[in-house]
N, CA, C and O of each residue as an XYZ file, in Angstrom:
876
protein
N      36.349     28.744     86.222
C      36.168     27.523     85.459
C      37.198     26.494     85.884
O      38.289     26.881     86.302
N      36.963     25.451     85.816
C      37.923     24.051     85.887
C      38.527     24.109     84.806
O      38.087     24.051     83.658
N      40.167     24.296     85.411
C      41.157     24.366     84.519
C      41.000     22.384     83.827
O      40.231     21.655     84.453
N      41.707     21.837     82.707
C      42.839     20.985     82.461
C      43.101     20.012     83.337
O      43.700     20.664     84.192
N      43.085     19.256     83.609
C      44.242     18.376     83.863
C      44.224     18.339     85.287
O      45.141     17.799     85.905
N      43.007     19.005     85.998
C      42.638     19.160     87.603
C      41.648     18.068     87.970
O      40.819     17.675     87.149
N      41.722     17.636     89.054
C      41.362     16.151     89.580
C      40.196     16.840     90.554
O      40.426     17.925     91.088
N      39.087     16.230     90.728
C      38.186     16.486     91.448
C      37.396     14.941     92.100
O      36.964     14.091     91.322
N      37.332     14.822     93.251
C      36.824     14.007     93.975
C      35.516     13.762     93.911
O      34.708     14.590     94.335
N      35.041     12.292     93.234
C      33.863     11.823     93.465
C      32.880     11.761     94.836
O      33.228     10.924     95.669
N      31.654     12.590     95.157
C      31.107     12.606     96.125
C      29.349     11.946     95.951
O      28.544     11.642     96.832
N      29.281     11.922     95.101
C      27.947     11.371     95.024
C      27.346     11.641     93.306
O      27.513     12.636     92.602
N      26.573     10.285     92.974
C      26.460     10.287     91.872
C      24.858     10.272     91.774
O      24.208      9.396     92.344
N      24.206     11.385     90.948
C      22.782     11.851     90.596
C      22.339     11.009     89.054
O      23.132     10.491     88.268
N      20.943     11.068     88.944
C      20.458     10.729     87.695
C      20.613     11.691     86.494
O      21.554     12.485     86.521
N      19.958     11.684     85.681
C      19.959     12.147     84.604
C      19.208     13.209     84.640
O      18.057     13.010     85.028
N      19.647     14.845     84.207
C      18.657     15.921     84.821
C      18.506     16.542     83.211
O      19.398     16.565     82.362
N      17.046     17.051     83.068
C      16.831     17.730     82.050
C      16.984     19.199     82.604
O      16.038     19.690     83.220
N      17.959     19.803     82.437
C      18.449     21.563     82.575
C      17.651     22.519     81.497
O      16.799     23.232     82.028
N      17.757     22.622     80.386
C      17.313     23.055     79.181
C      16.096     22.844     78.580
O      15.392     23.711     78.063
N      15.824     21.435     78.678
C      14.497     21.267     77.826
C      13.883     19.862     78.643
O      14.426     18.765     78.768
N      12.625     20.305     79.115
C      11.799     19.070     79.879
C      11.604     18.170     79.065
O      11.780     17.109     79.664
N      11.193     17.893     77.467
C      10.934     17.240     76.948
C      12.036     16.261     76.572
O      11.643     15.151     76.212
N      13.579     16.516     76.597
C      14.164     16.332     76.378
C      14.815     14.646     77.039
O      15.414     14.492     78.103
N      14.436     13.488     75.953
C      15.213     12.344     76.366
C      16.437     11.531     76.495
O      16.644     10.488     77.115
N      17.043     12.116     75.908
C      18.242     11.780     75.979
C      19.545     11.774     77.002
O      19.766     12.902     77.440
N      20.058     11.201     77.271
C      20.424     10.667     78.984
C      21.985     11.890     79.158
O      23.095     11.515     78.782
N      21.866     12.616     79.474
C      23.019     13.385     79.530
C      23.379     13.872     81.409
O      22.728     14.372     82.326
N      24.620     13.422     81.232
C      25.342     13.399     82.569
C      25.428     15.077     83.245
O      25.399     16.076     82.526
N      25.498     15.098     84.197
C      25.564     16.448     85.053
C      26.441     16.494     86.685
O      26.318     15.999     87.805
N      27.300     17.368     85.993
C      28.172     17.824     87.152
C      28.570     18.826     88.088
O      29.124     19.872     87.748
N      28.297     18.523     89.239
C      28.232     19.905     90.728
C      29.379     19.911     90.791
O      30.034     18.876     90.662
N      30.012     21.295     91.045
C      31.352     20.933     91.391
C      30.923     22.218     92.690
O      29.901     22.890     92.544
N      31.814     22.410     93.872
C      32.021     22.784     95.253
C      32.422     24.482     94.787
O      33.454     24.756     94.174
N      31.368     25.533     95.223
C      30.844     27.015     94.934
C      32.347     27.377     94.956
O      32.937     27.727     93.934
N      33.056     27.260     96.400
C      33.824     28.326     96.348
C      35.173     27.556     95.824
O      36.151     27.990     96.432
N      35.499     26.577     94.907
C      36.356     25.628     94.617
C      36.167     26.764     92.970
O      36.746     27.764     92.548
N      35.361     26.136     92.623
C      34.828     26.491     91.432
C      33.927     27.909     91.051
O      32.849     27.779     90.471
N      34.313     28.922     91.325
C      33.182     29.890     91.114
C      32.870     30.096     89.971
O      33.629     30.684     89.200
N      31.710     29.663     89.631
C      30.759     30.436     88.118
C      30.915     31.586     87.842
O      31.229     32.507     88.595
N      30.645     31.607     86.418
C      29.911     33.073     86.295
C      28.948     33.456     86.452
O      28.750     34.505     87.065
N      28.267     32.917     86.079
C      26.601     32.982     86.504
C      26.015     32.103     87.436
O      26.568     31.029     87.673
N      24.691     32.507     88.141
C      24.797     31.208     89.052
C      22.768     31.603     88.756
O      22.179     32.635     88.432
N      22.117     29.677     89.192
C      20.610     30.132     89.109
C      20.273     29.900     90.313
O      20.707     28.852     90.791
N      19.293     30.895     91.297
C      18.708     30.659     92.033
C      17.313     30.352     92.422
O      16.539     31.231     92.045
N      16.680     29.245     93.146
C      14.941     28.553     93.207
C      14.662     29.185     94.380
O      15.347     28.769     95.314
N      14.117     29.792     94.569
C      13.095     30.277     95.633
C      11.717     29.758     95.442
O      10.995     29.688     94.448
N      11.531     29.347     96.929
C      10.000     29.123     96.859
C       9.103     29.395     97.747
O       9.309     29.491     98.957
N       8.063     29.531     97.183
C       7.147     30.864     97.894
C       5.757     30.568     98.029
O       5.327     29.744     97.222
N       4.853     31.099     98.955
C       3.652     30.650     99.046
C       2.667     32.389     98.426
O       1.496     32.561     98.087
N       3.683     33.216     98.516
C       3.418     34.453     98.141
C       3.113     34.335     96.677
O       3.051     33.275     96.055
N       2.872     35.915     96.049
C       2.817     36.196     94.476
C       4.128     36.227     94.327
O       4.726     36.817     95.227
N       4.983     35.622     93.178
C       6.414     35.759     92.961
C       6.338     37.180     92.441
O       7.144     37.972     92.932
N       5.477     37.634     91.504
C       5.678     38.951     91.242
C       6.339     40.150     92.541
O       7.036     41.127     92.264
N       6.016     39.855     93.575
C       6.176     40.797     94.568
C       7.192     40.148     95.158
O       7.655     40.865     96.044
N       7.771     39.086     95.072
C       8.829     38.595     95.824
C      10.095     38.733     95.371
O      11.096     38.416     96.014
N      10.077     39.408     93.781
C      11.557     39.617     92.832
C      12.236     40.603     93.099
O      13.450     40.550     92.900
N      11.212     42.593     93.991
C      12.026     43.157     94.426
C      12.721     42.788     96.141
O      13.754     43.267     96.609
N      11.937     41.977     96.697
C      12.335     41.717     97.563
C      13.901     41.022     97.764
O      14.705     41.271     98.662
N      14.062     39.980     96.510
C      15.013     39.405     96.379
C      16.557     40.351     95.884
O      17.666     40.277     96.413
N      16.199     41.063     94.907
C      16.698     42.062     94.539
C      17.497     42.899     95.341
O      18.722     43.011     95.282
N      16.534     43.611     96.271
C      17.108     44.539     97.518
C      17.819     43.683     98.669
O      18.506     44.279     99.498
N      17.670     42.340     98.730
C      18.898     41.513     99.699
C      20.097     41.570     99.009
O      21.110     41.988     99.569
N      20.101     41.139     97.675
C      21.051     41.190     96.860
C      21.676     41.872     96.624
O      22.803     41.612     96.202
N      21.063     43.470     96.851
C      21.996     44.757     96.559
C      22.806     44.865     97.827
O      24.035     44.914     97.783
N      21.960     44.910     99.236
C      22.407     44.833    100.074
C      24.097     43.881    100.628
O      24.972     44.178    101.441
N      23.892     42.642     99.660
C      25.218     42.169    100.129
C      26.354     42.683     98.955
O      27.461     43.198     99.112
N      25.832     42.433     98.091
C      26.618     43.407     96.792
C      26.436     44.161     95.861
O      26.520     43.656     94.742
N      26.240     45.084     95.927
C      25.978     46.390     94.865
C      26.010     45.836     93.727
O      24.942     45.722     93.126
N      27.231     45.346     93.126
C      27.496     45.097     91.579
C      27.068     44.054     91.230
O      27.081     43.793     90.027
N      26.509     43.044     92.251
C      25.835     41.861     91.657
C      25.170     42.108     91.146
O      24.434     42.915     91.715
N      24.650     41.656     89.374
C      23.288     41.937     88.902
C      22.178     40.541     89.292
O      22.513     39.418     89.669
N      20.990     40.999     89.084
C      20.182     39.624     89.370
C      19.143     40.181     88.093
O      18.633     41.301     88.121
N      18.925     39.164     86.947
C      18.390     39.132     85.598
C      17.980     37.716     85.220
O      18.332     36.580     85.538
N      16.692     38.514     84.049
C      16.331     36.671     84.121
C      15.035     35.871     85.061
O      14.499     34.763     85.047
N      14.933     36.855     85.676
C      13.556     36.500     86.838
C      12.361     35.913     86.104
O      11.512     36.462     85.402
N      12.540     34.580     86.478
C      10.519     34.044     85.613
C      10.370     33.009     86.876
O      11.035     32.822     87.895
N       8.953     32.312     86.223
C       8.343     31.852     87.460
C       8.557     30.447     86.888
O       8.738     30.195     85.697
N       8.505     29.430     88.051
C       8.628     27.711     87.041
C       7.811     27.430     86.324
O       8.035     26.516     85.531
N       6.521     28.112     86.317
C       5.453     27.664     85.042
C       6.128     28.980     83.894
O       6.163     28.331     82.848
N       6.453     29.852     83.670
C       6.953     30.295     82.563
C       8.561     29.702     82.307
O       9.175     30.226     81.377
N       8.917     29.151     82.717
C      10.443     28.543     82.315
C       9.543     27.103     82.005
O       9.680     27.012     80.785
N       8.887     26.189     82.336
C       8.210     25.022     81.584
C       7.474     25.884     80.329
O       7.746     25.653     79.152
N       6.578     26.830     80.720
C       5.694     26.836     78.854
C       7.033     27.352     77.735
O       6.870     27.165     76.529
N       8.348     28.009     78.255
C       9.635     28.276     77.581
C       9.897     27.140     76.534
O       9.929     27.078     75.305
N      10.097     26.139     77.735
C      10.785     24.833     77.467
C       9.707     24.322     76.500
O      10.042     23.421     75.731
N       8.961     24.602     76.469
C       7.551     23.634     75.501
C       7.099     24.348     74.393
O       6.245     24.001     73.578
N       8.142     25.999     74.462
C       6.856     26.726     73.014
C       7.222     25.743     71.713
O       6.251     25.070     71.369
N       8.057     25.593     71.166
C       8.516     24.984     69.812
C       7.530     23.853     69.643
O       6.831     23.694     68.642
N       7.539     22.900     70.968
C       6.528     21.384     70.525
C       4.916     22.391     70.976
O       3.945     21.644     70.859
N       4.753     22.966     71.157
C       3.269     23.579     71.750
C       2.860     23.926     69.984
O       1.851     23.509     69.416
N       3.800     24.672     69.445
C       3.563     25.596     67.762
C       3.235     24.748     66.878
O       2.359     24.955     66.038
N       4.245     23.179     67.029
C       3.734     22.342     66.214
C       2.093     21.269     67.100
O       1.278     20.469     66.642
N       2.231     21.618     67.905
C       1.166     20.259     68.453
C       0.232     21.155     67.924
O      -0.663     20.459     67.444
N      -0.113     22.762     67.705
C      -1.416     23.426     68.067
C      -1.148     23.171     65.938
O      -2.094     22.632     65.365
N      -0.331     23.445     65.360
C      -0.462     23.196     63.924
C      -1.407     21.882     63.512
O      -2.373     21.846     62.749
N      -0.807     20.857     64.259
C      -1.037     19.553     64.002
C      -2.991     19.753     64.525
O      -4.009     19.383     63.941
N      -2.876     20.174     65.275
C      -4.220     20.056     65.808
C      -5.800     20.744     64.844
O      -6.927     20.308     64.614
N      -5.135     21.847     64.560
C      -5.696     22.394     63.246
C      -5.843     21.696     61.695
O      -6.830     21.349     61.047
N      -4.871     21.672     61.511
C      -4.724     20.200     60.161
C      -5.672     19.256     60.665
O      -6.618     18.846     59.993
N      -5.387     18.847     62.041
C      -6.448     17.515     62.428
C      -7.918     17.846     62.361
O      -8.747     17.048     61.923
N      -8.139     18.749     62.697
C      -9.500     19.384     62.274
C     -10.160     19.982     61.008
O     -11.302     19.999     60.550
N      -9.064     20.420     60.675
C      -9.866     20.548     58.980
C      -9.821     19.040     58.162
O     -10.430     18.919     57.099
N      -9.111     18.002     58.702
C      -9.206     16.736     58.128
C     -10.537     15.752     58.485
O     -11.200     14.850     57.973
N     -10.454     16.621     59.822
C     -12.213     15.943     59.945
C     -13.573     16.459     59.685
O     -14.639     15.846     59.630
N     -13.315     17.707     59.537
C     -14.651     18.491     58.598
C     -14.143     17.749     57.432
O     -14.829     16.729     57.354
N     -13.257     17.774     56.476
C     -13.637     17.334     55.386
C     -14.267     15.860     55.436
O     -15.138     15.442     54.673
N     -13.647     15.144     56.499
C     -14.277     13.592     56.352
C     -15.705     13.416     56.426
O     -16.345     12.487     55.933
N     -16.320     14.784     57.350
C     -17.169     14.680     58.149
C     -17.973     14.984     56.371
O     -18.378     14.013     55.731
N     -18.064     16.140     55.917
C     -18.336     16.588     54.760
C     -18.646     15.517     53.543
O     -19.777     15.474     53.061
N     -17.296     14.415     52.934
C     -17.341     13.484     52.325
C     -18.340     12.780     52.965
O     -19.396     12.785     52.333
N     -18.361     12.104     54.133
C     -19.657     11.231     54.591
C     -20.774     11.449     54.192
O     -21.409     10.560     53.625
N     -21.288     12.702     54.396
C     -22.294     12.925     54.001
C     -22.445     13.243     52.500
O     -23.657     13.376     52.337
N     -21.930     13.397     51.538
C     -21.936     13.766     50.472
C     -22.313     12.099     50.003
O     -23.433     11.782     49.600
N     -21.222     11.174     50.131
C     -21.193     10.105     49.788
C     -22.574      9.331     50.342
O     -22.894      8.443     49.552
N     -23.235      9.407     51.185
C     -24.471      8.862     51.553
C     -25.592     10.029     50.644
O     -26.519      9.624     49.943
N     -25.315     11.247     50.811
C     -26.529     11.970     50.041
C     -26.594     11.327     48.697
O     -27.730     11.320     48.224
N     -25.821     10.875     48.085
C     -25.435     10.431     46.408
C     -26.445      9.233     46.761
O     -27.639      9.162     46.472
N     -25.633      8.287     47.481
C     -26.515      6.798     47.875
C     -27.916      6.946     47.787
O     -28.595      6.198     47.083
N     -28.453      7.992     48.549
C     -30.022      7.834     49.450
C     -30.926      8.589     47.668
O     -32.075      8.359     47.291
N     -29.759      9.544     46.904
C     -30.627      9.974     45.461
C     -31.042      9.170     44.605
O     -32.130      9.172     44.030
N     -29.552      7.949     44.427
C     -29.878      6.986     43.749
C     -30.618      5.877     44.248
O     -31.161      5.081     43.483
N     -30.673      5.777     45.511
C     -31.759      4.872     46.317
C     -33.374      5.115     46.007
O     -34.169      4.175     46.012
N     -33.668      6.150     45.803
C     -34.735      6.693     45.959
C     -35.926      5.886     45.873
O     -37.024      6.124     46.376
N     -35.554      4.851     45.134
C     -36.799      4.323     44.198
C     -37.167      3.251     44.854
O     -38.317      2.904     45.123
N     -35.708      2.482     45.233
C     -35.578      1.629     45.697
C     -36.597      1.709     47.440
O     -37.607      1.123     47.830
N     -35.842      2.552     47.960
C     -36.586      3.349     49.249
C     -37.823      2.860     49.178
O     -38.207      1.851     49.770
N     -38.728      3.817     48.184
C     -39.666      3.997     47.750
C     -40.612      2.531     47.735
O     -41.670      2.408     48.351
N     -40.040      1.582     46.980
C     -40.613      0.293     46.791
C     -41.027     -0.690     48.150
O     -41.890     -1.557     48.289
N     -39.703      0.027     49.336
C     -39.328     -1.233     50.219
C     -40.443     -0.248     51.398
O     -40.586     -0.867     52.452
N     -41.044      0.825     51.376
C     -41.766      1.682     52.515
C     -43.356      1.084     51.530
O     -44.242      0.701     52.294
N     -43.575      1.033     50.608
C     -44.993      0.815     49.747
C     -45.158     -0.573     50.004
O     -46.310     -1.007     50.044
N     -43.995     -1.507     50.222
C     -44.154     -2.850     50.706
C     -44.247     -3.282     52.323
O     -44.050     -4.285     53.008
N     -44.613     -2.083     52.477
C     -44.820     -2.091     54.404
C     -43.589     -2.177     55.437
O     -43.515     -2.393     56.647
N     -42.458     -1.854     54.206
C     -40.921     -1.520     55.331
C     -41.242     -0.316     56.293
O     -41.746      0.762     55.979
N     -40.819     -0.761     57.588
C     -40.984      1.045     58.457
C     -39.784      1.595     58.101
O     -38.789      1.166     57.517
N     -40.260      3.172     58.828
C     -39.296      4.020     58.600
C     -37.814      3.439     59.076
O     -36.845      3.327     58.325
N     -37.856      2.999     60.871
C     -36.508      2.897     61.169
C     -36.024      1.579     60.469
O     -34.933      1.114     60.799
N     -36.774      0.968     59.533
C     -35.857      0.291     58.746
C     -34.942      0.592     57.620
O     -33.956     -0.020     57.211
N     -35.460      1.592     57.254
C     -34.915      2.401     55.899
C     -33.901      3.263     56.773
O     -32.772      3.368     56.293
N     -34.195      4.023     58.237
C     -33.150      4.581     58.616
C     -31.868      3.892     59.062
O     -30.754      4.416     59.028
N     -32.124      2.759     59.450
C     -31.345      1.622     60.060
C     -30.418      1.040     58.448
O     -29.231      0.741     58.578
N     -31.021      0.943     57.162
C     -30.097      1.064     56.335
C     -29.216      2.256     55.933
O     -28.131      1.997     55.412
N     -29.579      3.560     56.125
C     -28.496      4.071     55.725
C     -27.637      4.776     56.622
O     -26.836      5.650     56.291
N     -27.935      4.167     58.268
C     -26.912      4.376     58.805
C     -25.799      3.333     59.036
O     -24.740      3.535     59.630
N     -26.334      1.856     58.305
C     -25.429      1.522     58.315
C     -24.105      1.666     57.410
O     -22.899      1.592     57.648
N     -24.953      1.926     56.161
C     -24.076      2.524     55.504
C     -22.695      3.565     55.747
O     -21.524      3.435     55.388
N     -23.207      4.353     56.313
C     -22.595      5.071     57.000
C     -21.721      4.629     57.730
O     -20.628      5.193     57.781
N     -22.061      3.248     58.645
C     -21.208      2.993     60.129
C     -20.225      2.055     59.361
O     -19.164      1.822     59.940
N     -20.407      1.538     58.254
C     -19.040      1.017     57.090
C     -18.112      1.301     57.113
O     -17.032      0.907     57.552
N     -18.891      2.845     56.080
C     -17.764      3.476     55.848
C     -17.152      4.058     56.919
O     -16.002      3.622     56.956
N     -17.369      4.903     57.896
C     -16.465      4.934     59.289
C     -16.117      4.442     59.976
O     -15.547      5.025     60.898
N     -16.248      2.977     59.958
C     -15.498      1.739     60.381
C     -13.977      1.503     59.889
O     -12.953      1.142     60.471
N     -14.404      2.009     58.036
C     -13.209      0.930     57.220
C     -12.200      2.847     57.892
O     -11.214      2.791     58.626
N     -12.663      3.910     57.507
C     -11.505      5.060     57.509
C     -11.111      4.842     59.209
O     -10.072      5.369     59.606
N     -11.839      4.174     60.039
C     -11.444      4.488     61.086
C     -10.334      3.549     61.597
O      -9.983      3.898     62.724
N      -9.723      2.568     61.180
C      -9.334      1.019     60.590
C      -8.197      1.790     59.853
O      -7.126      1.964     60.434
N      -8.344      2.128     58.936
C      -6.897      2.756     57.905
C      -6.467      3.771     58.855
O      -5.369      3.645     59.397
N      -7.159      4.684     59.093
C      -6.496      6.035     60.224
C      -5.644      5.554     61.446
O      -4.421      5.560     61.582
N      -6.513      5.184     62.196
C      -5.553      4.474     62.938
C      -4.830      3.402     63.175
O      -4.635      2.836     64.250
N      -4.351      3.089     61.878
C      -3.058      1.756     61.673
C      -2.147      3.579     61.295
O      -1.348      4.083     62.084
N      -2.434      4.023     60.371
C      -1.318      5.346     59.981
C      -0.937      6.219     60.900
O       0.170      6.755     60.843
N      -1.837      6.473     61.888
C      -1.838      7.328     63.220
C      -0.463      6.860     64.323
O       0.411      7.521     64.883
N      -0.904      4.942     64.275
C       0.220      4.632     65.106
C       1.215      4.455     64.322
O       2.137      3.929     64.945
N       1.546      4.710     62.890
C       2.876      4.369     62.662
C       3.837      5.673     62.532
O       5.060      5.765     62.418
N       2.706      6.739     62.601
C       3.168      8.080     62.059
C       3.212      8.787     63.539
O       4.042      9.691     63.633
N       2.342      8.466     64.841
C       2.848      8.876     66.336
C       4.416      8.835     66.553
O       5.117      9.713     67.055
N       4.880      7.326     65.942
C       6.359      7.161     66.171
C       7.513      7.861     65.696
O       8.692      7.959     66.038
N       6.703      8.359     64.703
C       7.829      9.800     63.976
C       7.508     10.995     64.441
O       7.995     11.831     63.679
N       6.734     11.671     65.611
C       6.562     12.311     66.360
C       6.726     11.777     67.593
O       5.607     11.715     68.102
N       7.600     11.336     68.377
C       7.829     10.913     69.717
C       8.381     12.174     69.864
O       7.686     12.936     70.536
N       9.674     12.734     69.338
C      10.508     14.244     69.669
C       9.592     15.376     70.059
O       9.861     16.288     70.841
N       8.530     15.190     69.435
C       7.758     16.589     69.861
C       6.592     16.481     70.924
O       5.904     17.316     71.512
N       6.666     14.995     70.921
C       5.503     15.119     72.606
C       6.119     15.012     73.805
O       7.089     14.254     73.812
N       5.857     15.515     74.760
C       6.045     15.700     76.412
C       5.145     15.082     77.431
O       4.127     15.765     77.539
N       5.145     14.156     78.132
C       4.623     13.365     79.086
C       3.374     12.422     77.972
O       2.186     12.438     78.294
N       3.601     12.047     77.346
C       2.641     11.239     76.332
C       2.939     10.400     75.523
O       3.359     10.820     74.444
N       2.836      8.863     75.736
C       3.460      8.076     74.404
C       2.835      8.078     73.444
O       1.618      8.256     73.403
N       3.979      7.766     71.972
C       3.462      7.651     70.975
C       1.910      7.106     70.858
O       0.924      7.755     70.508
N       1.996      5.466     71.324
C       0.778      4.748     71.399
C       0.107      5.038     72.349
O      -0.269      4.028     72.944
N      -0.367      6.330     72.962
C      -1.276      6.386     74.442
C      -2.705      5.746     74.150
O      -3.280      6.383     73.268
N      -3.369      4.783     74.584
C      -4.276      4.189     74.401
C      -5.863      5.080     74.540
O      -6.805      4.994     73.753
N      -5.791      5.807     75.617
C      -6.873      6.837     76.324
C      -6.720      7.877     74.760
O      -7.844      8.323     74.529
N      -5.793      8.318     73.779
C      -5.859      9.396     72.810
C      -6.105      8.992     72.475
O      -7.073      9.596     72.013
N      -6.137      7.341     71.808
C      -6.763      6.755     70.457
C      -8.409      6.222     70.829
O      -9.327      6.166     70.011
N      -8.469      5.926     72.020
C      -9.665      6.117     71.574
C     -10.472      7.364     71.807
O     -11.492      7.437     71.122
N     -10.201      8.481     72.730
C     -11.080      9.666     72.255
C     -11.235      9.799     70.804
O     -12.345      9.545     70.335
N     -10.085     10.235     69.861
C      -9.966      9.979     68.825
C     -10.847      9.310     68.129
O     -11.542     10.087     67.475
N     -11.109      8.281     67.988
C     -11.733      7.278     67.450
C     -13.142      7.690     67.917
O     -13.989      7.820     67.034
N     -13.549      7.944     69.381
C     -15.036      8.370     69.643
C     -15.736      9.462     68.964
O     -16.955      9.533     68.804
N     -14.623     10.530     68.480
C     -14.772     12.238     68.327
C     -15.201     11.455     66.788
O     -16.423     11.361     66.670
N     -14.437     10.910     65.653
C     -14.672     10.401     64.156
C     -15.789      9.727     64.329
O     -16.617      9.826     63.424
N     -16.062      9.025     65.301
C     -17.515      8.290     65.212
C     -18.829      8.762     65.257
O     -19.897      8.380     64.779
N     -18.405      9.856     66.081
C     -19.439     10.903     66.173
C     -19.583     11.697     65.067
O     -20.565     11.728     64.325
N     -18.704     12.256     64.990
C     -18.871     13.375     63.257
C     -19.508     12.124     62.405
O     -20.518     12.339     61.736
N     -18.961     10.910     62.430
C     -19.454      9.886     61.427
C     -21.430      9.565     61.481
O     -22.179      9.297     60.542
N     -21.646      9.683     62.494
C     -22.726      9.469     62.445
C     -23.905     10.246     62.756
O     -25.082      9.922     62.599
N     -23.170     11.874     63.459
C     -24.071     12.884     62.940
C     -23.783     13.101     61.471
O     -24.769     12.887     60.766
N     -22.846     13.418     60.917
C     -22.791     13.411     58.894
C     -23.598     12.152     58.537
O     -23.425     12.008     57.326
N     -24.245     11.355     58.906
C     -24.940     10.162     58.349
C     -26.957     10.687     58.647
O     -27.922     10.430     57.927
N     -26.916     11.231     59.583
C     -28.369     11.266     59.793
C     -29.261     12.353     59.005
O     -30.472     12.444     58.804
N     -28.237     13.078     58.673
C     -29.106     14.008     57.512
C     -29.759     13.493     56.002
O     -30.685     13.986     55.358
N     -28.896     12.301     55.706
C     -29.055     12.229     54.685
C     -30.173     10.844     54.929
O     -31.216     10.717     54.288
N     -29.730      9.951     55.906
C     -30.808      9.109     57.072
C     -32.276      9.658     56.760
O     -33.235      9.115     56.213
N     -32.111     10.869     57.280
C     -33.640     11.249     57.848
C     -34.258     11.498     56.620
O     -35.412     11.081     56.522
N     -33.541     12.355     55.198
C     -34.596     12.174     54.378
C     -34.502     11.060     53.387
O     -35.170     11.191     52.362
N     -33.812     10.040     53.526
C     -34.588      8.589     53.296
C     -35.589      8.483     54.058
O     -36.497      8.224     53.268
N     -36.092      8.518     55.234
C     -37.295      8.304     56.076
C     -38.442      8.907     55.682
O     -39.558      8.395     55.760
N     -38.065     10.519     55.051
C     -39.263     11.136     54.777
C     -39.483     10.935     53.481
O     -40.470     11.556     53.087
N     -38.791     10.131     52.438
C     -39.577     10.010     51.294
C     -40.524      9.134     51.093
O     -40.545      7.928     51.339
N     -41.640     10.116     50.432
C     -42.898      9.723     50.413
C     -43.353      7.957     49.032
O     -43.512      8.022     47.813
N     -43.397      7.095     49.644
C     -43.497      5.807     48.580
C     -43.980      6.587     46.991
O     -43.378      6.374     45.939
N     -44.943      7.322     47.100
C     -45.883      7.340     45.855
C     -44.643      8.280     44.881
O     -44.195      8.007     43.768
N     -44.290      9.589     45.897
C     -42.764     10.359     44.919
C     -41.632      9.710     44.593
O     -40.809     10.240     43.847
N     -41.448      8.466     45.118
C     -40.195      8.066     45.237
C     -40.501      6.737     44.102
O     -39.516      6.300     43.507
N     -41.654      6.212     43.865
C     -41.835      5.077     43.287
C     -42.198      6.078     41.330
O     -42.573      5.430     40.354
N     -41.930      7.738     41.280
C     -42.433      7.958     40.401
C     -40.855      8.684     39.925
O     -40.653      9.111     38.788
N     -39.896      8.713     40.965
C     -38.543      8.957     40.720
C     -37.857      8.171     39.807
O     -37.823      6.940     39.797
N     -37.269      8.993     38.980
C     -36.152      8.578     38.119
C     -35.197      8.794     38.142
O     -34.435      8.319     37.300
């Protein structure tokens, strides 16, 4: 180790290296100091290989014994298992978050349709009057999908004003992705539109099939 009060000569100055954690932003300085000046205790070595690394660890191993018996060599992973390392903690919460996000959209998906089935019961009559007065079907369907495209307009409008203010209190846990990534919000927004307007056509279609004469005798 570098004693105290020992002077070491500037040779070249590097950027900012994430050692520990890829996700990690915060600007922290890093210093080489000269092997046999400074000997470690531990030291990491990168090999790279066009081979299976699996088969390349005793290989490495038996050079190693070869120059020193008592050297141990421990710790052997591959750079994609030292990155998914570095990522399990934000991976546990992204896959949490992702689940929550999905049972939040069955339920929306669920409410939609509930909230239009209510509409199209109490419509009924109404329906009824506007198909006996020579309305076509895709006019009656064309009303209650708009209905529908409202209401998943206005939640889609509130969601994502809360989405981007609440991304920003999750910046710590995403990795190569900004808060505001434009390409997520709108998949996002396509995936709700869709649940929005398959949950709309069920209740759509049997407005279409009610019959004027049942619907004009509905109460």
């Amino acid at each position: 180790e570098k004693k105290e009060n020992e002077f070491a000569t500037i040779v070249g100055v590097i950027g900012s290296v994430n050692t520990g954690d890829l996700a990690d932003r915060s600007e922290r300085g890093q210093i080489y100091f000269h092997y046999p000046q400074y000997v470690p205790r531990t030291m990491h070595v990168v090999l790279k290989t066009g081979h299976d690394a699996a088969l390349l660890t005793p290989a490495v191993r038996g050079e190693l014994r070869q120059a020193d018996p008592e050297l141990p060599l421990f710790d052997t992973k591959t750079m994609r298992e030292r990155i998914s390392l570095s990522l399990t903690n934000r991976r546990a919460a992204m896959v949490l978050c992702l689940m929550f996000g999905g049972l939040a959209l069955l339920l929306s998906a669920i409410g939609l349709y509930g909230v239009l089935a209510y509409s199209v019961a109490q419509r009924t009559r109404e329906f009824g009057i506007r198909m006996a007065l020579g309305a076509e079907a895709r006019a009656v369907l064309g009303m209650v999908l708009a209905d529908g495209a409202r209401l998943a307009a206005a939640g889609l409008a509130i969601g994502i004003a809360g989405a981007f203010a609440l991304t920003r209190l999750m910046s710590s846990m995403l990795y190569d992705v900004r808060p505001a990534d434009p390409r997520a919000f709108l998949i996002a927004g396509l995936v709700l539109a869709t649940v929005a307007i398959v949950a709309a056509l069920i209740p759509s279609w049997r407005a279409v099939r009610i019959h004027p004469a049942a619907a004009l005798r509905h109460e």
